[in-house]
N, C-alpha and C positions, 0 to 999 in steps of 0.2 A: 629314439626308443626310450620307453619309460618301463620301471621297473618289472612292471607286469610280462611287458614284450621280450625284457631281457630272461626273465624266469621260465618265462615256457620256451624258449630256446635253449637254455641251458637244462631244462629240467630233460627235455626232450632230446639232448647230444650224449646219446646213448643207444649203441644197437637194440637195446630190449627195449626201446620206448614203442618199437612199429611201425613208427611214422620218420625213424631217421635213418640216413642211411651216410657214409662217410666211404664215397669214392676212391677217389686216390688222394695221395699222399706227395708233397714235393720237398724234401730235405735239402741242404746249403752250408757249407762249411766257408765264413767269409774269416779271415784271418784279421790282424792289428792290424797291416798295411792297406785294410780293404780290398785286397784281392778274394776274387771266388775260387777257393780252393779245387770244392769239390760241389758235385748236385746229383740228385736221385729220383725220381718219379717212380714211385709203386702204388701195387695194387691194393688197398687196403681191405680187399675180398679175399685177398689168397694171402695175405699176412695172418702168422702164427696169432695166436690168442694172448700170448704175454706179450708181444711186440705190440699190436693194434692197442692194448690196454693203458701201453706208458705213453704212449701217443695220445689217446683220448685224456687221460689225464691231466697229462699238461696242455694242449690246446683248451680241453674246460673251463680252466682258473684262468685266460682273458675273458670268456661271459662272466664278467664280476658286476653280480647284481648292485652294486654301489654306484647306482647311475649318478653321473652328476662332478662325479669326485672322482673315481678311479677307471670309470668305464663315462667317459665325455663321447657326445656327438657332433661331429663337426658337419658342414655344410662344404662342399666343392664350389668353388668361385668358378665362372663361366669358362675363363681358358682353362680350366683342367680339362676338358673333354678334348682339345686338341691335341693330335698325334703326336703322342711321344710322351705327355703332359701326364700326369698322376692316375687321375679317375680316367683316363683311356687308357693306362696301361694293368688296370685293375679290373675294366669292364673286357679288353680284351683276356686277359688271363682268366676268368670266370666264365667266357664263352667258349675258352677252350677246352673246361673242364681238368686242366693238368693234363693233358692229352702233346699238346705242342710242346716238342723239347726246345724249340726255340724261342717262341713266348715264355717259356718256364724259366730261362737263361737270362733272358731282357728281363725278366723281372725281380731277379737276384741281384742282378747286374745293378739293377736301380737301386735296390738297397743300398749296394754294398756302397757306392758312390753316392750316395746321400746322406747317408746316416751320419753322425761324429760319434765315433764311439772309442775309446781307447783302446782295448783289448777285442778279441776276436768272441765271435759269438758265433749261434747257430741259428738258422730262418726255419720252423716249419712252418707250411700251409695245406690245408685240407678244404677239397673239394667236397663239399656236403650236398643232401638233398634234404627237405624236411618238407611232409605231407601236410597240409593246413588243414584238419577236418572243418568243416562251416557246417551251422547250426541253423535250423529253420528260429519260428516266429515261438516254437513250445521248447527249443533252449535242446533240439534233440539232432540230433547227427544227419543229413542232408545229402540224400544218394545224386552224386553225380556233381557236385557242389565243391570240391576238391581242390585246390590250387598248389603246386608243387615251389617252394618258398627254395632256391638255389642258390648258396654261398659261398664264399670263400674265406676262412678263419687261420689268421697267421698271428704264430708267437715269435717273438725274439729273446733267444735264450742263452745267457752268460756260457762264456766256456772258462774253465779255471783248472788248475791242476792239483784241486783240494790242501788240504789242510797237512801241512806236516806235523809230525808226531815224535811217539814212541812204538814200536811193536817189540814183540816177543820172538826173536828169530830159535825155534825149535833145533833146527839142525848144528849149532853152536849152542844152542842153550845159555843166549844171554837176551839184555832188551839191548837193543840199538837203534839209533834212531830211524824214521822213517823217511823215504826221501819219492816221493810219488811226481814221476815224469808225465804221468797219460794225462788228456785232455779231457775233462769230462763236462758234456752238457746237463746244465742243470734242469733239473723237472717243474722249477720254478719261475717261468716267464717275466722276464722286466718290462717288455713291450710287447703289444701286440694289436691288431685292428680283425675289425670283422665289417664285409662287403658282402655285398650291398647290405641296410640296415632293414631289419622288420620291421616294420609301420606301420598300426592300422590293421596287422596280420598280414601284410602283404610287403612286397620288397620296394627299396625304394633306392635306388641306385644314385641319388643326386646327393645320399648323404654317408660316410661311416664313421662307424665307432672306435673312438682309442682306447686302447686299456693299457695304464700303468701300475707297478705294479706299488711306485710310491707316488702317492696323490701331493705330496711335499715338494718332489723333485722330477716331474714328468718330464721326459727325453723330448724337448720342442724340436728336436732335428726330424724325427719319426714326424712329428704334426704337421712340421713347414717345408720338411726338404723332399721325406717318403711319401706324404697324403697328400701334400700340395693345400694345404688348407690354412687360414688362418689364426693362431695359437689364441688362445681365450686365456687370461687370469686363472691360475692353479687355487685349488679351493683355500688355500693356506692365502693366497692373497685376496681371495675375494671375503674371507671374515676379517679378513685385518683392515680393508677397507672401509667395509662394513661398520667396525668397531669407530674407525677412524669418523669415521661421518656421524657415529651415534654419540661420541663425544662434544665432537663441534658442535653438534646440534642440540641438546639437553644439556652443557654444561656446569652449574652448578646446581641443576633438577635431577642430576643423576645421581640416580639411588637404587637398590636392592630391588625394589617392588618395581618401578620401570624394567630394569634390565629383563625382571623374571616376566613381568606383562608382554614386553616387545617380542622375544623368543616363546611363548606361548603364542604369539598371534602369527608370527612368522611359522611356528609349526600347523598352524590350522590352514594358512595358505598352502602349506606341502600337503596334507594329508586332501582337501579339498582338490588337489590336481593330479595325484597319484597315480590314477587311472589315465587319464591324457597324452596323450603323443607328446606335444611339447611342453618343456620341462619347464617349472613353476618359477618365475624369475619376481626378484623384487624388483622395479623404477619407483621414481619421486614420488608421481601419483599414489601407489601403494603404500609405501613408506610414509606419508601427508598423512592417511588413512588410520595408519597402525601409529601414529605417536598423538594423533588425536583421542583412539581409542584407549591408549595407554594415559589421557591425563598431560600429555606437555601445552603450555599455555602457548596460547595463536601468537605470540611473538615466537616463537622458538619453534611452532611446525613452518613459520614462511622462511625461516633458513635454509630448509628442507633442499629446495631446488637450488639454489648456487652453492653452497653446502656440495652437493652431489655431483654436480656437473665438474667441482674442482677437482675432486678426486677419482672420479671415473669415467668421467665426458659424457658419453649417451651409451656406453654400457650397461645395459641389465645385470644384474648381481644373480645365480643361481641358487634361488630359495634354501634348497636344501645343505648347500654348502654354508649355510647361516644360523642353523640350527645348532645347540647347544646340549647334547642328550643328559647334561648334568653340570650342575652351577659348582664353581667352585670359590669359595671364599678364601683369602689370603689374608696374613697381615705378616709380619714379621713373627717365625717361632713357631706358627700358626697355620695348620691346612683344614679346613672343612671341604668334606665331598657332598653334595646331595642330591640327591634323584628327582627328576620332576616330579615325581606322586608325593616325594616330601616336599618341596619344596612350600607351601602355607603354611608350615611347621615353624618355619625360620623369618624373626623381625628384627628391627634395628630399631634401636629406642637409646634414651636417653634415661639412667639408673641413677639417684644420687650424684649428678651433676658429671658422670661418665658416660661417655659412646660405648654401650656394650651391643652384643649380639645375642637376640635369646633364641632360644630352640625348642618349642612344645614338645614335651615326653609325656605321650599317651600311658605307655608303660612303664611303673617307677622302677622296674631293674632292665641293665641296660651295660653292654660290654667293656670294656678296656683292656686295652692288651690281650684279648682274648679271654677275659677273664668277668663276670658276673659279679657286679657290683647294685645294690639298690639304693637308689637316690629318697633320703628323707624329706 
């Protein structure tokens, strides 16, 4: 799924969209010791209006259009489709609609014996339906053309006993402190997946999505133990790799104006795939391309490939997890931010026999501290 795909799903995981509709509903209370506490299948047709709302809410925030980083796609390796195996117990769950209390049971049950998770948490999954309107050849709405797009979307949600405090006890009329025993789940999902993936505008059950809720620290037990799929590099280590390999490889050609050249070309490859199903990955061949274009001399692009292969073997790197939405400069003492529309603003030169850094200022008054200062 590419970002596109993700948005008109999330735009559309809403009763007022028309075209969505959120069947039932399956809840799960699994405890620290990984026991299943408790489980519930409702109707999400005959649920109250503030009930159905905190439900839509937090199943929402896993469609996290940050495809790539916090919402990843994984692929099913061939035995997951055998009984008992990941993606068969996800394709059977999905056929059952949350209808079977016993498929509904087995598949808690898989959680709860898969997952590593220290403390106890809550499982929702929602059975959804979403209407795919198709368009003729004039871009206009296509009677009879219709295709019914059928998911399943599970969050996994911390349970904690909140924050202790101070309150105000009225009936003594003093403060004392606050001691909070209930369990409460939170509205704010750490894990979660969405099955089968939309692709193409259409479902495609050989692949689902993960959504974490930190792209830093993704729960790989939920990737390898609950999807049954193979864990990919977190985006925190696919730019460090990245980096790694852009060092070895321009070594003492590395400079301000490459860095800002290479992540410009690396963003014209994301915005160039955007639309795409499959996600915009960099390999050696690209990478060859883009340090040619940036200027590094033909000894230093043929390091490129064993360079790469050291650090990442035949792993593609996920374009957009490469991108820099802002350069920052460092020295000791010293922070500069700047934005890619400033960034031709900013050169390194050499000043009366010093390394300085200059900064074009279009306009000669210009902030500090908050404060309006004009540069003579």
């Amino acid at each position: 799924m590419n970002k596109k795909e993700t948005a008109e799903i999330k735009k559309n995981f809403s009763d007022k969209s028309g075209f969505f509709i959120m069947e039932r509903l399956l809840t799960g209370f699994i405890d620290a010791e990984k026991n299943l506490r408790c489980h519930q299948i409702n109707s999400c047709l005959t649920m109250s209006v503030e009930e159905h709302d905190v439900y839509e809410e937090t199943l929402k925030k896993v469609l996290n259009t940050n495809v790539g980083k916090s919402f990843v796609e994984y692929e099913f390796p061939n035995e997951a489709y055998e009984e008992g195996k990941p993606q068969n117990i996800l394709y059977t769950l999905l056929k059952s609609e949350l209808k079977d209390e016993t498929v509904c049971e087995d598949f808690l049950n898989h959680i709860a014996n898969n997952r590593v998770c220290e403390g106890p948490f809550a499982v929702l999954t929602a059975y959804c339906t979403y209407t795919i309107r198709r368009k003729d050849k004039n871009d206009e709405f296509a009677d009879g053309e219709d295709e019914v797009y059928r998911y399943i979307l599970t969050a996994l949600c911390p349970v904690n006993t909140g924050s202790d405090g101070f309150i105000f006890d009225s009936f003594n009329n003093e403060i004392t402190k606050k001691v909070n025993t209930e369990l409460i789940i939170s509205k704010s999902p750490s894990d979660g997946f969405l099955f089968p993936v939309f692709s193409n505008r259409s479902s495609d059950i050989n692949h689902v999505m993960y959504y974490t809720k930190s792209a830093k620290s993704p729960d790989i037990s939920v990737v390898e133990n609950v999807l049954g799929c193979n864990f990919v590099m977190s985006a925190d280590n696919e730019k460090a790799n990245f980096q790694s390999i852009l060092k070895s490889v321009a070594g003492d050609d590395l400079d301000y104006m490459l860095i800002k050249t290479v992540n410009e070309k690396i963003s014209d490859v994301v915005e160039e795939c955007k639309d795409e199903t499959d996600k915009a990955v960099i390999e050696p061949t690209v990478l060859r391309d883009i340090f040619i274009d940036a200027g590094l001399p033909q000894e230093r692009v043929d390091m490129v490939q064993p360079v790469y292969e050291k650090v990442c073997g035949n792993a593609p790197l996920t374009a957009v997890n490469l991108v820099e939405t802002k350069t920052v400069l460092s020295s000791p003492g010293i922070t500069v931010n700047i934005k890619p529309s400033a960034a031709d603003k900013v050169r390194t030169s050499v000043v009366d026999g010093r390394r300085c850094l200059l900064i074009d200022i279009d306009d000669p008054t210009i902030e500090i501290n908050g404060l309006p200062v004009t540069l003579n």
